[in-house]
C-alpha positions as MATLAB code, in Angstrom:
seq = 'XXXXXXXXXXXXXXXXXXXXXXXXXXXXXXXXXXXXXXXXXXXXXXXXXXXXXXXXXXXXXXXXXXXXXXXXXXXXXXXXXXXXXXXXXXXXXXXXXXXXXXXXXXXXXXXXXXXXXXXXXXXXXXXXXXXXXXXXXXXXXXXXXXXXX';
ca = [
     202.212  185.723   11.708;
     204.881  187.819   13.033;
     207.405  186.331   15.985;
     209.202  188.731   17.457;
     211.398  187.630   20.565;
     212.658  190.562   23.112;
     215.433  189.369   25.142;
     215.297  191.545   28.400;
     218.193  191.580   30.870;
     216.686  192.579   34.234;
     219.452  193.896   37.430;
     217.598  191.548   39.575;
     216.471  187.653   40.079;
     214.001  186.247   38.492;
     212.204  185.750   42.247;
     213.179  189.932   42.921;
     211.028  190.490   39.903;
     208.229  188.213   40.443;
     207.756  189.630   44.116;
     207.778  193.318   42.031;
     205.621  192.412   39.081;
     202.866  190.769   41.466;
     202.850  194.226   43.045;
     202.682  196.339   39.858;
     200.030  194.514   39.042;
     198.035  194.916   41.864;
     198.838  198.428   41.723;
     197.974  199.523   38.103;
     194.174  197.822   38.443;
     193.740  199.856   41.919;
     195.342  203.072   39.586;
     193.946  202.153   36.757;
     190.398  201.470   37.487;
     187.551  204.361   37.538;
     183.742  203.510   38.653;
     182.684  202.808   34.542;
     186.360  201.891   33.080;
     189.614  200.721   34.368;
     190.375  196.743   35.184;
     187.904  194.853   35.537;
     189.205  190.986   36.567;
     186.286  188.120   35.386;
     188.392  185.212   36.538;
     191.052  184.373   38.926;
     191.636  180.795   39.798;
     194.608  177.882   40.087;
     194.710  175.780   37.607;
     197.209  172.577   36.931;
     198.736  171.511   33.893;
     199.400  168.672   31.497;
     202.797  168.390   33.424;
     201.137  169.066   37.068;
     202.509  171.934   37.373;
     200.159  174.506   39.560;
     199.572  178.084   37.896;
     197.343  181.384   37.900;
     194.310  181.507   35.044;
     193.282  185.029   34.996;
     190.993  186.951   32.644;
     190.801  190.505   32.830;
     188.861  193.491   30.883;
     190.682  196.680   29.975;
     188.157  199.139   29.592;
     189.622  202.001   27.430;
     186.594  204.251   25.434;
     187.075  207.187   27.185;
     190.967  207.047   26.707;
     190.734  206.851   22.891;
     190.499  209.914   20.510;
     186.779  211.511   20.214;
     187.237  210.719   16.294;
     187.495  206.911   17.030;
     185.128  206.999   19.758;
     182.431  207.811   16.861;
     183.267  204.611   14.961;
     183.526  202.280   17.634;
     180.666  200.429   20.007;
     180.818  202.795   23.212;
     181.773  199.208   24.972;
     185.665  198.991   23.822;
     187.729  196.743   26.000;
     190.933  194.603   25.415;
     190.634  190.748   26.984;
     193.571  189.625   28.432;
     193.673  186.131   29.238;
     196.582  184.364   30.881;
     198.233  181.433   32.116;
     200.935  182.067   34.785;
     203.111  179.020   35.467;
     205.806  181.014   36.689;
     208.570  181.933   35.690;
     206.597  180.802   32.736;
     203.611  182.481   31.313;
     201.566  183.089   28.294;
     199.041  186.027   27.588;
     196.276  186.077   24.693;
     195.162  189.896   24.376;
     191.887  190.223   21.940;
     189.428  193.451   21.194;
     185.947  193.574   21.362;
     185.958  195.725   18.424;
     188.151  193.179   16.291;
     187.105  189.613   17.717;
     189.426  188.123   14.906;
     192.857  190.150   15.915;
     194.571  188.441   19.256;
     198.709  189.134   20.250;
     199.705  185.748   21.780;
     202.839  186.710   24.271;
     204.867  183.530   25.742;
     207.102  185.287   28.461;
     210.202  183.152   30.365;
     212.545  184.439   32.902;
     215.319  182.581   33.420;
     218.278  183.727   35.647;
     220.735  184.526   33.184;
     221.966  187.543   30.626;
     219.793  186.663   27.827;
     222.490  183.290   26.615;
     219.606  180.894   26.318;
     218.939  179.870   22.501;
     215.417  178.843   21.635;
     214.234  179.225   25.000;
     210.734  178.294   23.990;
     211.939  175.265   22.175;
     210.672  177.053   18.031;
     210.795  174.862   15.598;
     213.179  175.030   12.599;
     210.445  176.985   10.532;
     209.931  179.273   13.141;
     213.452  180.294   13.887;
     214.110  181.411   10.238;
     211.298  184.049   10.655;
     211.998  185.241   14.524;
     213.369  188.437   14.767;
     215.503  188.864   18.342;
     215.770  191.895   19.879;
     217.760  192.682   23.007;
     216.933  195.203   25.479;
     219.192  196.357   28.350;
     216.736  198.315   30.621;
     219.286  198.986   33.597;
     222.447  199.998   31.413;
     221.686  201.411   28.254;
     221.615  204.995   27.963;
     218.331  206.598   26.433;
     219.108  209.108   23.649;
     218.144  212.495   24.235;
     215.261  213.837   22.176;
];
């Protein structure tokens, strides 16, 4: 298993970006989304948690064949999609992506935002184990200047 943790400070509060990221959303499935591929969203629905906290359970289907090299396209069923499956408590969230090509391979992503610079230490509460193998990465998206190429 690998953990990686990204630490990204954003210009904005956390409610700034959760107005923008509802909107990008929206956006990239309208953009995104062809008459045989694009977005397609199988469920959208509130749930509650253990702690009764009420959330967004979404499931959506990234269909990508015609976006993948001719070469692959050969080897693969002509149905390729990526599942994404989430749970948004906000400013919580966690997102399984699987392929219907490799049923057995899944990226689990736990995302927080928390109104701060990135201070917090073991935001999602890792145990000892899992600390020694995190790597921690920070980003800075609004400041840092991108080498040229």
């Amino acid at each position: 298993m690998l953990l990686h943790e990204y630490r990204i400070c954003l210009p904005f509060t956390i409610e700034e970006y959760h107005i923008g990221q509802l909107y990008m959303i929206c956006k990239h499935c309208e953009i995104e989304s062809s008459k045989d591929e694009g977005v397609e969203v199988v469920r959208n629905e509130p749930i509650t948690n253990e702690n009764g906290l009420v959330g967004q359970l979404t499931e959506k289907r990234l269909y990508l064949s015609s976006r993948l090299p001719t070469w692959i396209r050969s080897l693969i069923p002509n149905l390729f999609y990526i599942t994404e499956k989430a749970s948004n408590f906000y400013p919580y969230t966690t997102t399984e992506y699987t392929c219907s090509f490799l049923p057995r391979f899944s990226i689990m992503v736990e995302t927080r935002y928390e109104n701060n610079n990135g201070t917090t230490e073991n935001c999602h509460s890792l145990s000892p184990d899992e600390l020694a193998i995190r790597k921690l990465e920070y980003l800075d998206i609004a400041t840092e200047r991108i080498p040229d190429l």
